[in-house]
C-alpha positions in Angstrom: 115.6 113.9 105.5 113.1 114.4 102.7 109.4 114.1 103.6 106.4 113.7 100.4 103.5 111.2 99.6 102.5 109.4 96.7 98.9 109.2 95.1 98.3 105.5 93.7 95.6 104.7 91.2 94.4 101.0 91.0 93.4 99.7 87.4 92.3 96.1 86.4 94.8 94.1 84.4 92.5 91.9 82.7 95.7 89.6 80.3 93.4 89.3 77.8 90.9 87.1 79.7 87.6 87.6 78.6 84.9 88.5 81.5 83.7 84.9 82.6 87.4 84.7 83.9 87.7 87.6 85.9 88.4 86.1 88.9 92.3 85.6 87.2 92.0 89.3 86.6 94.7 91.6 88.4 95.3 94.3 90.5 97.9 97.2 89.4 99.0 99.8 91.1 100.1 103.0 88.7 101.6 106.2 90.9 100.1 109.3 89.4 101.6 111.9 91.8 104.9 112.4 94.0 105.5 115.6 96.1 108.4 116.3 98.4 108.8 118.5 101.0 111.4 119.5 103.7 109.7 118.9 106.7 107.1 116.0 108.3 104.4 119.3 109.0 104.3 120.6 105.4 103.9 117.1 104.0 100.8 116.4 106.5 99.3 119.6 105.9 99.4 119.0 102.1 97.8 115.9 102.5 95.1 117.3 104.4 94.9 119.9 101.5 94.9 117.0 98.8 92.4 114.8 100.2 90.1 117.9 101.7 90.1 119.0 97.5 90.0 116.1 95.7 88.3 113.6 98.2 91.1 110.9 99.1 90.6 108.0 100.7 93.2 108.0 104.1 95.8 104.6 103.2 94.1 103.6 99.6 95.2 106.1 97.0 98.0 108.6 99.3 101.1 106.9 100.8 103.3 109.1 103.0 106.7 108.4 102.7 109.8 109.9 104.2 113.6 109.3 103.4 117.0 108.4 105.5 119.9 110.7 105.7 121.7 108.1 103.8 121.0 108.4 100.1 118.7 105.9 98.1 117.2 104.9 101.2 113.5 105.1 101.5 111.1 104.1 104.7 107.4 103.9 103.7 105.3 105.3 106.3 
């Protein structure tokens, strides 16, 4: 198995709408950052690295994930 997190940035997706419509405006999600790592304690104590440095929120921008032993098969944590 194959442990890692991904940071997520949220940016407005505004179609073209000017601002008196924002309420059609969009959410987007854009992933900025994927690490890996071989086992579950690395991965948390990286996080705890990341969001100690650079002031993450916990479950709005970092997403742990962690893989199956079958390949192409991914379980978000």
């Amino acid at each position: 198995m194959v442990y890692g997190y991904a940071l997520m940035k949220r940016e407005k997706e505004t179609y073209g709408l000017p601002c008196y419509c924002s309420d059609e405006w969009g959410d987007n999600f854009k992933i900025t950052k994927v690490r890996l790592f071989s086992t579950k304690e690395e991965r948390d104590n990286a996080m705890k690295i990341e969001k100690k440095n650079y002031g993450y929120e916990e479950g709005t921008n970092m997403l742990p994930f962690e893989t199956k032993s079958k390949q192409g098969k991914l379980t978000l944590c």
